[in-house]
C-alpha positions in Angstrom: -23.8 -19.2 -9.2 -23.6 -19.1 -5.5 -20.2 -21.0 -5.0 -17.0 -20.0 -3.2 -13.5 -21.0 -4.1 -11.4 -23.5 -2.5 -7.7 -24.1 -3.0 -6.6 -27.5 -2.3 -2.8 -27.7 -1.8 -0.6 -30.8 -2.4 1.6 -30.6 0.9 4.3 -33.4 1.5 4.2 -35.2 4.8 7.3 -33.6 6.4 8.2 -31.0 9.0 8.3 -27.3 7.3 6.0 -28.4 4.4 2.5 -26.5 5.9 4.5 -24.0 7.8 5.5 -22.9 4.0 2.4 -22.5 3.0 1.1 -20.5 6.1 3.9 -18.6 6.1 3.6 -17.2 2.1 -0.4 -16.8 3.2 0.8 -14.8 6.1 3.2 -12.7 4.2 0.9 -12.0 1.8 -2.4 -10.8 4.2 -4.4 -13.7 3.0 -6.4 -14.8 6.0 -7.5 -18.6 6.3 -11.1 -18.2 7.5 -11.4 -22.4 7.1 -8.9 -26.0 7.0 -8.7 -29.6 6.2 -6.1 -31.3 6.3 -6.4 -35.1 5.0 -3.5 -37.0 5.0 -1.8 -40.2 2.8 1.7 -42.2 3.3 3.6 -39.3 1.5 1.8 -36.4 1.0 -1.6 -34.5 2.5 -4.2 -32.2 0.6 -4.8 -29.0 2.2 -8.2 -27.6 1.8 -8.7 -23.8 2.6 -11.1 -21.2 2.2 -9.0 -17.8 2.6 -9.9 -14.0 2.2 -8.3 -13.9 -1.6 -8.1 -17.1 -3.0 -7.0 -15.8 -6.2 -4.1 -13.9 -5.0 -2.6 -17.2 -2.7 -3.3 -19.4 -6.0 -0.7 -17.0 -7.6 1.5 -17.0 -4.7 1.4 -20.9 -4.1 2.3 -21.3 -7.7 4.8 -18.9 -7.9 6.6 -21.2 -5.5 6.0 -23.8 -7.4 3.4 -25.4 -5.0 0.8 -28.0 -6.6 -2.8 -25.8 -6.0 -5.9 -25.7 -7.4 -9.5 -23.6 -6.9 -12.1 -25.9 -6.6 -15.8 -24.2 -6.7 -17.3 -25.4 -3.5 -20.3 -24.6 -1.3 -20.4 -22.4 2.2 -23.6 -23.3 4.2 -25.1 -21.9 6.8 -27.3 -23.3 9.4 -28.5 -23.4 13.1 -25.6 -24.1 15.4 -27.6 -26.6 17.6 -28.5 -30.0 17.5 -29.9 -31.1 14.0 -28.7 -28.1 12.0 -26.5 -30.7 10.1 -28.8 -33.0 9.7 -31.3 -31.0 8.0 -28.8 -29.8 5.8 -27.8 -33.5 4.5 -31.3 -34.6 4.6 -31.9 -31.8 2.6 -29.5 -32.8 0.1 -29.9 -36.3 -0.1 -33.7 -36.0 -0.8 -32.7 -34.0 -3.4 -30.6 -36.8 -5.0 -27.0 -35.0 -4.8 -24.3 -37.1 -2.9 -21.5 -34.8 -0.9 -17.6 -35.6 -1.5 -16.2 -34.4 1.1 -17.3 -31.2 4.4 -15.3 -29.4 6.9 -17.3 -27.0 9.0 -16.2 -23.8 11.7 -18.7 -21.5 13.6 -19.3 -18.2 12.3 -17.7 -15.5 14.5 -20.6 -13.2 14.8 -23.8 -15.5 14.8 -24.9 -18.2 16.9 -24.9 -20.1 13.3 -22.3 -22.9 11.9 -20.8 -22.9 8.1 -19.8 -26.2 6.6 -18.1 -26.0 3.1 -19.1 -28.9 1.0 -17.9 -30.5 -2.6 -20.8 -31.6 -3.8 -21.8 -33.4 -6.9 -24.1 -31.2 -8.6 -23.3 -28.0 -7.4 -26.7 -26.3 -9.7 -28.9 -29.0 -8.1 -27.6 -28.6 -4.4 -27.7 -24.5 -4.4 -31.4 -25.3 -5.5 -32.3 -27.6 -3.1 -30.5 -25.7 -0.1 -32.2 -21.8 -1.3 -35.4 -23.7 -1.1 -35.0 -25.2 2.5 -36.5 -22.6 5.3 -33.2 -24.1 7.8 -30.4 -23.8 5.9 -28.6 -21.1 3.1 -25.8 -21.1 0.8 -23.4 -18.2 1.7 -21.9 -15.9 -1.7 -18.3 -15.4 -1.6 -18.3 -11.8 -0.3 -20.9 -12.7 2.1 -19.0 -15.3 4.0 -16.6 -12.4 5.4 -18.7 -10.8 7.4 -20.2 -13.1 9.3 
């Protein structure tokens, strides 16, 4: 499957609370390549995609952080004028419905990445490999762009 992982982080709405968790990331040599921050009354979820997700899911929890990996997509398109738009069209012609995005330019194209939680994750990857505009990005891959 062509997913990457995503921690989301349960961060409490008060000064300190995300300088914690950049902080242990930092300490650690986990880079955050990607952020979302959405925000209630008393807490907000912190979305990240970060060089070793694996590693900050053990550090995160060994300070007994509320985290999770969620299996998302990284796509990659034209950084212009309609690149998104394809991309969603794309998607919603194929019948799957996206949750939630947060996008950031690649550092060494002229293309854009947006991570998306998508419904049917099998039925998106299809749809988007099949699309001339637009590409779902492995794990390893993302890195070096």
């Amino acid at each position: 499957m062509t997913t990457i992982k995503q921690l989301s982080v349960f961060v409490q709405n008060q000064p300190g609370a995300l300088a914690a968790v950049t902080d242990l990331l930092a300490k650690k040599n986990i880079d955050i390549r990607a952020l979302s921050l959405a925000e209630s009354a008393d807490y907000g979820i912190l979305r990240m995609i970060v060089t070793d997700p694996d590693t900050a899911l053990e550090a995160l929890q060994s300070e007994n952080c509320l985290v999770k990996l969620t299996p998302v997509l990284a796509v990659v398109m034209d950084d212009a004028p309609g690149g998104m738009n394809a991309t969603v069209k794309c998607l919603s012609d194929a019948g799957v419905s996206i949750e939630y995005a947060y996008a950031f330019i690649l550092r060494k194209t002229d293309r854009a990445c947006v991570i998306m939680r998508v419904n049917d994750l099998d039925k998106a990857i299809a749809a988007l490999n099949a699309a001339d505009t637009v590409g779902v990005l492995k794990e390893d891959e993302l890195w070096g762009l």
